[in-house]
NULOTI-257605 format. One record per residue (C-alpha): residue in three letters; z, x, y. Coordinates in nm, 2 decimals. Example, Ala and Ser with C-alpha at 12.3 -4.5 7.8 and 13.67 -1.06 7.14 Angstrom:
<atom aa="Ala" pz="0.78" px="1.23" py="-0.45"/>
<atom aa="Ser" pz="0.71" px="1.37" py="-0.11"/>
% end
This chain:
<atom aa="Unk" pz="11.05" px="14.22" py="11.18"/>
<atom aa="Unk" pz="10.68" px="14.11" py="11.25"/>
<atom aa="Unk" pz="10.56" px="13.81" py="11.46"/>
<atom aa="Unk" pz="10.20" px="13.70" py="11.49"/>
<atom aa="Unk" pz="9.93" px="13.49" py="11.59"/>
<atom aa="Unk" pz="9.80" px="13.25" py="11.29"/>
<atom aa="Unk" pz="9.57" px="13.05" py="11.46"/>
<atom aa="Unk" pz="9.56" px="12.78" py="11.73"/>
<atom aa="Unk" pz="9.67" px="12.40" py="11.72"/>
<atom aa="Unk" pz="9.36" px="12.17" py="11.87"/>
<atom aa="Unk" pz="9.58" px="12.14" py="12.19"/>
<atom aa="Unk" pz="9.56" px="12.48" py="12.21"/>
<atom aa="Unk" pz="9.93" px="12.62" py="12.17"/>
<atom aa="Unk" pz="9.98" px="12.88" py="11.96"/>
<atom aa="Unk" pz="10.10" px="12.87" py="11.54"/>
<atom aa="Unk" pz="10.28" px="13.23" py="11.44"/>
<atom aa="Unk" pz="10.35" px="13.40" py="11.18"/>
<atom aa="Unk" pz="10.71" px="13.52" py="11.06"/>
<atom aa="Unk" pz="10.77" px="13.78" py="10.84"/>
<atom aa="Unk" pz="11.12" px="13.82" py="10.68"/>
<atom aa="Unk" pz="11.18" px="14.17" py="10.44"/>
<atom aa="Unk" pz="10.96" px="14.45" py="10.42"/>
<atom aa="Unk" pz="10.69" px="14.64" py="10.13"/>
<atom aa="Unk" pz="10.85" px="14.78" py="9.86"/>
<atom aa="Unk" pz="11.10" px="14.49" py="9.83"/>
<atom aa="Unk" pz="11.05" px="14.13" py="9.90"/>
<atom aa="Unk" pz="10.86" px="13.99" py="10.21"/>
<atom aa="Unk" pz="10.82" px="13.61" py="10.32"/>
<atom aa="Unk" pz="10.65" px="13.48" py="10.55"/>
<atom aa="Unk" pz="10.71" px="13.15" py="10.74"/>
<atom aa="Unk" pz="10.48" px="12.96" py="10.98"/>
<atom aa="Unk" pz="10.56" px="12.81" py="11.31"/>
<atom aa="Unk" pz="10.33" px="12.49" py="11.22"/>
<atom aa="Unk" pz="10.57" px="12.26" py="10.97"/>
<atom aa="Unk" pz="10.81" px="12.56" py="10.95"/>
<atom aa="Unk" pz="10.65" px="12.66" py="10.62"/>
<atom aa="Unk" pz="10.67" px="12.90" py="10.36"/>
<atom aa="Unk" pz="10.34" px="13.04" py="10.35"/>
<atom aa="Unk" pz="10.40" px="13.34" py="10.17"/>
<atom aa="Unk" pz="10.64" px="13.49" py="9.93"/>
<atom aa="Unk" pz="10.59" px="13.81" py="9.74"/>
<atom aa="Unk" pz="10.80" px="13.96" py="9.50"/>
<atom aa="Unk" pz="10.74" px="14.21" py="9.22"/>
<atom aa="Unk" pz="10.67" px="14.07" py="8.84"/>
<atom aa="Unk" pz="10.84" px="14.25" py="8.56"/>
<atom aa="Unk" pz="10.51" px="14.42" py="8.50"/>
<atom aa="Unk" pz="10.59" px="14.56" py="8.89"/>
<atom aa="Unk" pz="10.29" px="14.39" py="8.97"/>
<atom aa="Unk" pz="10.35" px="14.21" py="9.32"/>
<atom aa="Unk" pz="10.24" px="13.84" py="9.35"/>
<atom aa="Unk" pz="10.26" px="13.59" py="9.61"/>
<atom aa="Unk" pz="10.42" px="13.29" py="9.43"/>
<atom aa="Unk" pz="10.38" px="13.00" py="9.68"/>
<atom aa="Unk" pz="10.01" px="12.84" py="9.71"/>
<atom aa="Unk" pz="9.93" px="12.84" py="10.13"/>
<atom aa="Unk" pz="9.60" px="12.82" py="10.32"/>
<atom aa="Unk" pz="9.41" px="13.06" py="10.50"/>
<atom aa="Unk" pz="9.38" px="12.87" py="10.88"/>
<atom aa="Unk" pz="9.54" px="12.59" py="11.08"/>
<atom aa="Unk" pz="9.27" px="12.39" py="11.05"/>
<atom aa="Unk" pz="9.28" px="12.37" py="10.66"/>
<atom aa="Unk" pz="9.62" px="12.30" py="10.69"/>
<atom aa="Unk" pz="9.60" px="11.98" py="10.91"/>
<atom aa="Unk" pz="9.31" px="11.86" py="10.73"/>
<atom aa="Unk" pz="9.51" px="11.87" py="10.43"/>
<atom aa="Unk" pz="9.74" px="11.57" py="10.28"/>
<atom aa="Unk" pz="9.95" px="11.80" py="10.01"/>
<atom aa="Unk" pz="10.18" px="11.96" py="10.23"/>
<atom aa="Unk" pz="10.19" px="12.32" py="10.12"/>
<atom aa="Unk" pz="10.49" px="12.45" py="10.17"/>
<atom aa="Unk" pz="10.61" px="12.25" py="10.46"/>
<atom aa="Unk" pz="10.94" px="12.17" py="10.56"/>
<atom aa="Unk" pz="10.92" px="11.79" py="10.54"/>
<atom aa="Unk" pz="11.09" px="11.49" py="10.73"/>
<atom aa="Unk" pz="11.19" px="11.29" py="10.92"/>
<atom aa="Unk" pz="11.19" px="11.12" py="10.59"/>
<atom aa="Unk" pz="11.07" px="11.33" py="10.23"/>
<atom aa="Unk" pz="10.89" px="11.15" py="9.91"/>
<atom aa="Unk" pz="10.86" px="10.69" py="9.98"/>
<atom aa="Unk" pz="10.99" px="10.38" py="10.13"/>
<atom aa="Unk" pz="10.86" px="10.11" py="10.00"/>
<atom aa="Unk" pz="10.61" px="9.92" py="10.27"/>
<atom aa="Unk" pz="10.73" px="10.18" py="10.56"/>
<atom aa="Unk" pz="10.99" px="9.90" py="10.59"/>
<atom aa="Unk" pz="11.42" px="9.88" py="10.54"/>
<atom aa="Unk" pz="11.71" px="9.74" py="10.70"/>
<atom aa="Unk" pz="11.97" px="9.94" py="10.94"/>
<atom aa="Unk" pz="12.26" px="9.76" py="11.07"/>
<atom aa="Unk" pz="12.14" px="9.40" py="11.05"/>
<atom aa="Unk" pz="11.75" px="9.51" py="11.17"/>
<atom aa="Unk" pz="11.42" px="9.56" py="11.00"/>
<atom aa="Unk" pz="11.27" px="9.91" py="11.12"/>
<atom aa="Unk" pz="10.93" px="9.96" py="11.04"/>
<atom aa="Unk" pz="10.77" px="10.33" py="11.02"/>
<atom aa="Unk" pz="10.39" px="10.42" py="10.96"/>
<atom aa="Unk" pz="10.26" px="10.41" py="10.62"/>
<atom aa="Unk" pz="9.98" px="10.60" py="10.45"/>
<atom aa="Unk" pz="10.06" px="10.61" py="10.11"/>
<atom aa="Unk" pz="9.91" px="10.31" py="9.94"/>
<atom aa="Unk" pz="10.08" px="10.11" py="10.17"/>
<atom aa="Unk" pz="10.42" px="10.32" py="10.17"/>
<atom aa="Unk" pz="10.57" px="10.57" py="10.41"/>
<atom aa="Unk" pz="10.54" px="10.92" py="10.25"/>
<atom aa="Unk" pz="10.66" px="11.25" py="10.40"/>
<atom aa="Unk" pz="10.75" px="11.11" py="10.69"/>
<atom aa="Unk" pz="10.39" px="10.91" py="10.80"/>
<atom aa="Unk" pz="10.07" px="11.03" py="10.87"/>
<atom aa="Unk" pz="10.21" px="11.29" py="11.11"/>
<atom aa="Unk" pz="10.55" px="11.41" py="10.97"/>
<atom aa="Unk" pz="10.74" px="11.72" py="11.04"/>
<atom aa="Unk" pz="10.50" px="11.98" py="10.79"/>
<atom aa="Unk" pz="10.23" px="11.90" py="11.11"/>
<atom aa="Unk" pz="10.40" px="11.96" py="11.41"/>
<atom aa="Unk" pz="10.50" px="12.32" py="11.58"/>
<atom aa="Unk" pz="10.84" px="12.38" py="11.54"/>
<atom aa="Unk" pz="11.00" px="12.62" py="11.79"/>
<atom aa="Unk" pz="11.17" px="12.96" py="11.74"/>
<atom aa="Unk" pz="11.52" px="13.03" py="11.77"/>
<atom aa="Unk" pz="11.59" px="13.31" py="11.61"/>
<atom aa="Unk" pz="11.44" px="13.60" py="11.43"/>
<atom aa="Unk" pz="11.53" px="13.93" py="11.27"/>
<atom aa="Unk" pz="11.44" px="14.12" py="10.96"/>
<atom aa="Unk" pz="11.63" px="13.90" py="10.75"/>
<atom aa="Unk" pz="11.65" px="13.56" py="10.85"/>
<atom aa="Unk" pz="11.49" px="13.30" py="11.14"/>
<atom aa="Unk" pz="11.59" px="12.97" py="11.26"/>
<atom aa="Unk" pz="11.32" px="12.70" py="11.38"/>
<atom aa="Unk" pz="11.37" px="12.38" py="11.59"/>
<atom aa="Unk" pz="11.22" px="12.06" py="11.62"/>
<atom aa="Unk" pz="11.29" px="11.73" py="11.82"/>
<atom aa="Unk" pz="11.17" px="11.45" py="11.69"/>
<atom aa="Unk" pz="11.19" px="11.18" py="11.97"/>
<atom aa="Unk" pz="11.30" px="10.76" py="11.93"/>
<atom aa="Unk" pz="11.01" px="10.59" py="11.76"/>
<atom aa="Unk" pz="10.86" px="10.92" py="11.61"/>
<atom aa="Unk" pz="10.63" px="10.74" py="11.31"/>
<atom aa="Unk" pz="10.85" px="10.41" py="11.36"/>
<atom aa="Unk" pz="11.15" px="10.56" py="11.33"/>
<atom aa="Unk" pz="11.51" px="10.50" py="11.55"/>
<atom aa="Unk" pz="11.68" px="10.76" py="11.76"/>
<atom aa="Unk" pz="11.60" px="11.12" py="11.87"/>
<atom aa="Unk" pz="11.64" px="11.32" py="11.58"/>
<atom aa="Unk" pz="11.69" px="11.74" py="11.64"/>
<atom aa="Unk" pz="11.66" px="11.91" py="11.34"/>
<atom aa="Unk" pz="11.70" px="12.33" py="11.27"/>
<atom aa="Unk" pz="11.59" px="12.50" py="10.95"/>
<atom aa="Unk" pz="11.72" px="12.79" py="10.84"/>
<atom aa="Unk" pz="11.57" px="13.08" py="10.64"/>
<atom aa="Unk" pz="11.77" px="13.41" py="10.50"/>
<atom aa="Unk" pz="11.57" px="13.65" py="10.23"/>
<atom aa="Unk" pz="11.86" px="13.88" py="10.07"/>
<atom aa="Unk" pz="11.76" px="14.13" py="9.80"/>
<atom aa="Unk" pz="12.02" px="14.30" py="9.60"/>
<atom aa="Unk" pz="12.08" px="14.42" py="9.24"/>
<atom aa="Unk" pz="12.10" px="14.06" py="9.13"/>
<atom aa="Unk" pz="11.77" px="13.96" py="9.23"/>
<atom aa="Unk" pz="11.54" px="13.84" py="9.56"/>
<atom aa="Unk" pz="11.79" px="13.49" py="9.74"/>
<atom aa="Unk" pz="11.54" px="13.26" py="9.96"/>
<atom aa="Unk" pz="11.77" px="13.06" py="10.11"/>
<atom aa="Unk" pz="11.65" px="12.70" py="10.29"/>
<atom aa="Unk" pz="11.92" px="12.53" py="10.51"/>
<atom aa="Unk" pz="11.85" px="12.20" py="10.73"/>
<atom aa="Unk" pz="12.02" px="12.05" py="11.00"/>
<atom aa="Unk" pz="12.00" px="11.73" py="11.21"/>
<atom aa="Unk" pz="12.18" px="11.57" py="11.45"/>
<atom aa="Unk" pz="12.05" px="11.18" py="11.64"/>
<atom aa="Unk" pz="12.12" px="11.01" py="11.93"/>
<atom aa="Unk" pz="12.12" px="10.67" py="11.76"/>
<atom aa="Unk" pz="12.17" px="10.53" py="11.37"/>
<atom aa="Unk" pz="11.84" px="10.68" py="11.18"/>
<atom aa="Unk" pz="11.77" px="10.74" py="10.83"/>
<atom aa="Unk" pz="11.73" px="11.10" py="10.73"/>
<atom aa="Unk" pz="11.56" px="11.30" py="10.46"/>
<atom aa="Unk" pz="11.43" px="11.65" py="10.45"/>
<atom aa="Unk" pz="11.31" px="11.92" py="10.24"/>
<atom aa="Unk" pz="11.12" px="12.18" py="10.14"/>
<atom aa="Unk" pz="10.72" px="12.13" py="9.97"/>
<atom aa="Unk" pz="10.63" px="12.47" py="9.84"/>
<atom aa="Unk" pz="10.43" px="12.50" py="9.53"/>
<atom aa="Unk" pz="10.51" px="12.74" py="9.31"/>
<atom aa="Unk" pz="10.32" px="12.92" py="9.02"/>
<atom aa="Unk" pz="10.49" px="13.22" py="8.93"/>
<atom aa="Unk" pz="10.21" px="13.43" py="8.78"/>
<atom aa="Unk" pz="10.07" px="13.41" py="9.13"/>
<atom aa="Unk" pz="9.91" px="13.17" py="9.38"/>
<atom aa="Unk" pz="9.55" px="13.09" py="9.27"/>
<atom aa="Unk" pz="9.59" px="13.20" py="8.92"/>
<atom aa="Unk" pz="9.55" px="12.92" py="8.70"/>
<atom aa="Unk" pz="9.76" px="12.65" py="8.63"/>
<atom aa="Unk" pz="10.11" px="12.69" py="8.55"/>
<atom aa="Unk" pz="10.09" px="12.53" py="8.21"/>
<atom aa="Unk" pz="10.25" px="12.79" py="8.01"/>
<atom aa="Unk" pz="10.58" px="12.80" py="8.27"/>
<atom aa="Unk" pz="10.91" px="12.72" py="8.10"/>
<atom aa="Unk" pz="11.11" px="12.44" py="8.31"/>
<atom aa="Unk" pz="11.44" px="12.37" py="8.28"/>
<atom aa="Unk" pz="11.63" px="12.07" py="8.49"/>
<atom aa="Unk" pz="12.00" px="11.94" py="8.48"/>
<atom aa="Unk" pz="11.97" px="11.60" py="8.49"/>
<atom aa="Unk" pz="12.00" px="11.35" py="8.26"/>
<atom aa="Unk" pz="11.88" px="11.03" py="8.39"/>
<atom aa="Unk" pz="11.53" px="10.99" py="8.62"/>
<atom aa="Unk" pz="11.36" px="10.72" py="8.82"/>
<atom aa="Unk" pz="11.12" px="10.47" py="8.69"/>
<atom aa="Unk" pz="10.81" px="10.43" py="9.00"/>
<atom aa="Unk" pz="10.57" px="10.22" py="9.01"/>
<atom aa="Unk" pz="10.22" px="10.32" py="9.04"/>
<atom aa="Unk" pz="10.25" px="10.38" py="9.39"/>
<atom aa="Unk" pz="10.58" px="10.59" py="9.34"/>
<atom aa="Unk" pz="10.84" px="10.28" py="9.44"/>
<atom aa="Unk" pz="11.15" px="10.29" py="9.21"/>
<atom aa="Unk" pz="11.14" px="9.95" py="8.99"/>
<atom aa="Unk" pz="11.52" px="9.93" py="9.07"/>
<atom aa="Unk" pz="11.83" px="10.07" py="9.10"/>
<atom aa="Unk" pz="11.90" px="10.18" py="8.70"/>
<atom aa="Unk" pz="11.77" px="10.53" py="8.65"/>
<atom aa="Unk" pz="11.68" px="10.55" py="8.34"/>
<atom aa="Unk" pz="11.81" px="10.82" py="8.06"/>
<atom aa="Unk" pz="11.59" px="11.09" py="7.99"/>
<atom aa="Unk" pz="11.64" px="11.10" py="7.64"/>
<atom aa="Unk" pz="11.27" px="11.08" py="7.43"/>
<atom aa="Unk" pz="11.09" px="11.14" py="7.73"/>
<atom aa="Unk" pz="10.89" px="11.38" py="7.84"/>
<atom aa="Unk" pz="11.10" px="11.41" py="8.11"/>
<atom aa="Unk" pz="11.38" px="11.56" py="7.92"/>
<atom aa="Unk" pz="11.40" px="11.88" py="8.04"/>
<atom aa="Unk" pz="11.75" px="11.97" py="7.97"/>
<atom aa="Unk" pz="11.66" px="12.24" py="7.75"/>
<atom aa="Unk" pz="11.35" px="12.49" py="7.87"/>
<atom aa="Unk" pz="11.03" px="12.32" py="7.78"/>
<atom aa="Unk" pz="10.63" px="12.47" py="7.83"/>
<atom aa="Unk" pz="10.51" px="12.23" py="8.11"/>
<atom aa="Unk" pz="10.18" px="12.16" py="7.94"/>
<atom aa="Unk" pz="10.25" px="11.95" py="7.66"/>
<atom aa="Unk" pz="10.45" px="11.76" py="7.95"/>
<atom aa="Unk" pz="10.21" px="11.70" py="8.21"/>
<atom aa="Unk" pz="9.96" px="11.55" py="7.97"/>
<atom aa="Unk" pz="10.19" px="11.34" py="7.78"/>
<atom aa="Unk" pz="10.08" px="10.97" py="7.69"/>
<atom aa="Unk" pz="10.43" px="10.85" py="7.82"/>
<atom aa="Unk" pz="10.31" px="10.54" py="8.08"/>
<atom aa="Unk" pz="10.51" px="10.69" py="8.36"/>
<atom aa="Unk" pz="10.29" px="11.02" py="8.34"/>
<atom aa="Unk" pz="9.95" px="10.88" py="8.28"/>
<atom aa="Unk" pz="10.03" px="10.66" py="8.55"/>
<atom aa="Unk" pz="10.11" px="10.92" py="8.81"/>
<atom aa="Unk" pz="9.87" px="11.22" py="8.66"/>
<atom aa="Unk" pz="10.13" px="11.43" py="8.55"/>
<atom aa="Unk" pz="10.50" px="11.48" py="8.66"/>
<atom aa="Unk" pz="10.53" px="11.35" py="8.99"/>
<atom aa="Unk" pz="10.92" px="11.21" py="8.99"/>
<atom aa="Unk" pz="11.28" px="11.19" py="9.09"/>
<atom aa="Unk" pz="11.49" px="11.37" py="8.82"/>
<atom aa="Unk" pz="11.89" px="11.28" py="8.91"/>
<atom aa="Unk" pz="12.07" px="11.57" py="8.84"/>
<atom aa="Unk" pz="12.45" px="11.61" py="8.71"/>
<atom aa="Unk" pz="12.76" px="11.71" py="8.93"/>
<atom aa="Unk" pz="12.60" px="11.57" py="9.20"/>
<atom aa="Unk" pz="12.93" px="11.60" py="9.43"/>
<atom aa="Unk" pz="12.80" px="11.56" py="9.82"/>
<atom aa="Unk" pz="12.78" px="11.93" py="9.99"/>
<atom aa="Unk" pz="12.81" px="12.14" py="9.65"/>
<atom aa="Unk" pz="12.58" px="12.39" py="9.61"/>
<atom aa="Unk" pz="12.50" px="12.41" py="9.23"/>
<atom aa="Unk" pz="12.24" px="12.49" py="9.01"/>
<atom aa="Unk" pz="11.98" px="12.20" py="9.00"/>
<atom aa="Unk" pz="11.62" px="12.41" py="8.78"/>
<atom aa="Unk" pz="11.46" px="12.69" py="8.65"/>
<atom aa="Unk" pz="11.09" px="12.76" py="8.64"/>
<atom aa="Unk" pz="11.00" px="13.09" py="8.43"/>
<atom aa="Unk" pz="10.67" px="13.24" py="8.34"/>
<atom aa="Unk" pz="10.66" px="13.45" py="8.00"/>
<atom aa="Unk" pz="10.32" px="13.62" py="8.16"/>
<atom aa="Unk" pz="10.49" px="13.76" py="8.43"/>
<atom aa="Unk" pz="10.85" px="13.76" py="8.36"/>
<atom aa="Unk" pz="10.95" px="13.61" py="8.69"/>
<atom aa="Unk" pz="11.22" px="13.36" py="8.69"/>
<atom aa="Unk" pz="11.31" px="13.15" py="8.97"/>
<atom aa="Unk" pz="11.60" px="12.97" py="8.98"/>
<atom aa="Unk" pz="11.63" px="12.65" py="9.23"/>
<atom aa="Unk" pz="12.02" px="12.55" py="9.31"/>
<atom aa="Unk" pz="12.10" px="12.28" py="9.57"/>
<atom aa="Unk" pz="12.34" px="12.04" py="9.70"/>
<atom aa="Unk" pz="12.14" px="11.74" py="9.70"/>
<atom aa="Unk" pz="12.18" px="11.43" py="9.41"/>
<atom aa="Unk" pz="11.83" px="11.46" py="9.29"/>
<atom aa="Unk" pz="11.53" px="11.66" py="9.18"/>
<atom aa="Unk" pz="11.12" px="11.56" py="9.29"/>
<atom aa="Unk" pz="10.93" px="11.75" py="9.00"/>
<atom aa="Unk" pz="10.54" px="11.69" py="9.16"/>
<atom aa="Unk" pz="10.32" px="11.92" py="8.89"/>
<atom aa="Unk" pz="10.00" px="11.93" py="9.13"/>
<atom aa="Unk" pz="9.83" px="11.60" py="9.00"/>
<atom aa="Unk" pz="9.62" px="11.56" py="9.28"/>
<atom aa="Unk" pz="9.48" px="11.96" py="9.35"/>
<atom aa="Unk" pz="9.17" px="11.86" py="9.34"/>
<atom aa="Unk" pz="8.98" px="12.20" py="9.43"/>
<atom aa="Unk" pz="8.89" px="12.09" py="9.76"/>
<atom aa="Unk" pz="9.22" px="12.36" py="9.90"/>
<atom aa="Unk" pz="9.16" px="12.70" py="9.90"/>
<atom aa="Unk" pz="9.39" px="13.02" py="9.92"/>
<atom aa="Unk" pz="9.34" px="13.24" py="10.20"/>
<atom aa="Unk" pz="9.17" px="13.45" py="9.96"/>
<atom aa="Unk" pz="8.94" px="13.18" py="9.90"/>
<atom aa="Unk" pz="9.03" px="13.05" py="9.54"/>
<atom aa="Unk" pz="9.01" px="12.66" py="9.48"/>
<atom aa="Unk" pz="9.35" px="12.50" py="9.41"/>
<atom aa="Unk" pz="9.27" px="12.30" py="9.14"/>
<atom aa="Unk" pz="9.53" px="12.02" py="8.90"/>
<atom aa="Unk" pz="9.87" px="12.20" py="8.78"/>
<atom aa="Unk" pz="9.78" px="12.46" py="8.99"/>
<atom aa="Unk" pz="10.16" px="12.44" py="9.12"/>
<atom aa="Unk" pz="10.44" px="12.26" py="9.09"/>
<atom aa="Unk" pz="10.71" px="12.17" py="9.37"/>
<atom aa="Unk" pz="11.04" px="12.13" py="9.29"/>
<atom aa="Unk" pz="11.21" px="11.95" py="9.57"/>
<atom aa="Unk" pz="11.57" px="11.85" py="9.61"/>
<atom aa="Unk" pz="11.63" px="11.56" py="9.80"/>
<atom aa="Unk" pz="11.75" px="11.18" py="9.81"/>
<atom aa="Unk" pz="11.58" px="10.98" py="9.55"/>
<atom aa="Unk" pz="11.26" px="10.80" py="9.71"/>
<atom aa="Unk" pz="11.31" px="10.46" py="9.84"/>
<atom aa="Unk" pz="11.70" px="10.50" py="9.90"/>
<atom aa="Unk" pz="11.72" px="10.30" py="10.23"/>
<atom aa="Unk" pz="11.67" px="10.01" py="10.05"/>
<atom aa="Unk" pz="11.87" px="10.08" py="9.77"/>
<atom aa="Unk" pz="12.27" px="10.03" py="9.90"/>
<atom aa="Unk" pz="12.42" px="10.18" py="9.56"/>
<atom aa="Unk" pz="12.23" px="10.49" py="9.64"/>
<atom aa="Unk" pz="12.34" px="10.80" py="9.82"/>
<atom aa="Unk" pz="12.32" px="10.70" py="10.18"/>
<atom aa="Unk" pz="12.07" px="10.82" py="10.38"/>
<atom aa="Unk" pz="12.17" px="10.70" py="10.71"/>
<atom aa="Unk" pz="12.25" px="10.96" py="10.96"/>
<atom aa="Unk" pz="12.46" px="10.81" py="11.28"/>
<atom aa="Unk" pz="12.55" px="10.97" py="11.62"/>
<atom aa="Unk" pz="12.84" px="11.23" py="11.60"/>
<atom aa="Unk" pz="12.75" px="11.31" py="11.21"/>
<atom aa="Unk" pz="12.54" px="11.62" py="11.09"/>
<atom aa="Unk" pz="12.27" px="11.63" py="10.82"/>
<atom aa="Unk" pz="12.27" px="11.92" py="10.59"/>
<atom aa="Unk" pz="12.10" px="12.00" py="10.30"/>
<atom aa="Unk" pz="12.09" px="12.36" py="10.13"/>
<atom aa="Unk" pz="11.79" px="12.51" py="9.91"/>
<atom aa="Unk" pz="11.88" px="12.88" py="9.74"/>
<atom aa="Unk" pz="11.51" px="13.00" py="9.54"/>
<atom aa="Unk" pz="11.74" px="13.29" py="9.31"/>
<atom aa="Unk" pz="11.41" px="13.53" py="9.16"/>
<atom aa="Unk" pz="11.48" px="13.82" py="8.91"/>
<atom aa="Unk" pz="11.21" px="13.98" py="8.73"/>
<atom aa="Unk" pz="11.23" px="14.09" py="8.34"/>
<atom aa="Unk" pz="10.96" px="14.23" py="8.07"/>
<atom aa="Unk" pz="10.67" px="14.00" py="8.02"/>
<atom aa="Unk" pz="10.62" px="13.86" py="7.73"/>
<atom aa="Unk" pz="10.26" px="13.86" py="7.69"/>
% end
């Protein structure tokens, strides 16, 4: 168990580091500042190690940053339309940044703010953050715990991501986890030649500013968004299908099967024939943001100092489907005093013989 200095906030306080397992095995380490995964290193099936989440080298790149590198993310993840919805007979309005829509949680969501330790050993650490009433427009005092536990056994390397929250007054509610992933290592090229699988059958038609055009998903079926059998993600990402060239790539709510509230099942899996690393995502939440990098630009760097450039990731993040406070026949995403928020997250990584 290792805790450290990262770097400073411009208030002054400090953001650590916290490392969870230990070298030969796998090691992870989370950052006080969004309570992010900044690193995590496993061995390939070539026994080379690689750090498979992108990250930056400082604080400051991190807060001059808009793309949320693997930042836990609230008090509201992916888009309300017009930072605007009703709650119990009121309009709330929250901050907006986003082409005129709340993303993330506003301009300052919860992947910015210093989150405080409550717990840490070896295996596992538990962060805390309270949001207070009127945090980025929205109601109530929100106090919300994420939990991290790295396992390593015979049946692979378990991440496991757990949230809480708990308010002091009706709120809407909606977090997760932003990492980028590339599986052949963090600043190695884009992931192209990854092999993506997703169980759902249905996604969400956006907009071009990523607001659902109503409340029929549509079937996947002839779209590039079929991913129910393992597909290369490059043909994908530069399909001609509107909805892509629209958003640059893949950048969409995938609603996934068996979607029973507080089930824990198995939602993806992202593979990479170079490295023979597979990574499968389960979850208990009803849907699945695919977002393949459109807008790495270059202008983020690894701490090692390589440009992040398009499809130099991709961020698989299970969550409520955007917009869903002003969609009723949703799953709701109203949290109300006396109830808990949960959501679970389980990265499952096993390593076999490359195939290149």
């Amino acid at each position: 168990m290792t805790r450290r200095v990262f770097g400073s906030m411009p208030d002054g306080s400090d953001v650590h580091v916290l490392t969870l397992g230990a070298e030969p095995g796998a090691v992870v380490e989370l950052l006080t500042l969004g309570a992010t995964v900044h690193r995590f290193e496993v061995a390939g099936g070539d026994g080379r190690r690689r750090d498979v989440v992108l990250s930056q080298g400082s604080v400051e790149e991190r807060l001059a940053s808009g793309d949320y590198l693997g930042g836990t993310i609230g008090r509201y993840a992916n888009r309300i339309a017009a930072g605007r919805f009703e709650l119990d007979g009121r309009t709330v309005e929250v901050r907006t940044h986003d082409r005129g829509n709340s993303l993330h949680g506003g301009p300052d969501g919860f992947d910015r703010r210093v989150w405080t330790v409550l717990s840490h050993s070896g295996s596992s650490a538990s962060l805390e953050l309270v949001s207070p009433d009127g945090d980025m427009g929205f109601p109530g005092e929100l106090t919300v715990r994420v939990h991290y536990e790295l396992v390593e056994d015979d049946s692979g390397v378990r991440l496991t991501v757990r949230h809480e929250a708990e308010t002091d007054a009706p709120t809407v509610v909606n977090l997760t986890n932003h990492a980028y992933v590339n599986l052949e290592g963090a600043g190695s090229g884009a992931v192209d030649d990854h092999v993506l699988s997703v169980e759902a059958d249905h996604y969400t038609l956006v907009d071009d500013t990523g607001i659902p055009l109503g409340p029929e998903h549509s079937p996947v079926d002839g779209t590039p968004f079929d991913l129910r059998t393992p597909s290369r993600l490059g043909p994908r990402v530069r399909s001609d299908h509107p909805q892509v060239a629209a958003a640059r790539g893949i950048d969409h709510n995938l609603v996934l099967r068996d979607g029973t509230p507080g089930v824990v099942r198995r939602a993806a899996t992202l593979t990479s024939p170079a490295s023979g690393l597979r990574l499968e995502l389960h979850t208990d939440q009803p849907g699945l943001q695919v977002y393949t990098g459109n807008f790495l630009d270059g202008s983020l760097r690894s701490p090692a100092g390589v440009a992040y450039r398009q499809g130099d990731g991709i961020a698989l993040e299970p969550q409520l489907a955007p917009d869903s406070p002003n969609q009723p026949t949703w799953p709701s995403s109203v949290l109300r005093p006396g109830e808990r928020y949960t959501s679970a997250i389980a990265w499952h990584v096993t390593a076999s013989t490359p195939l290149e």
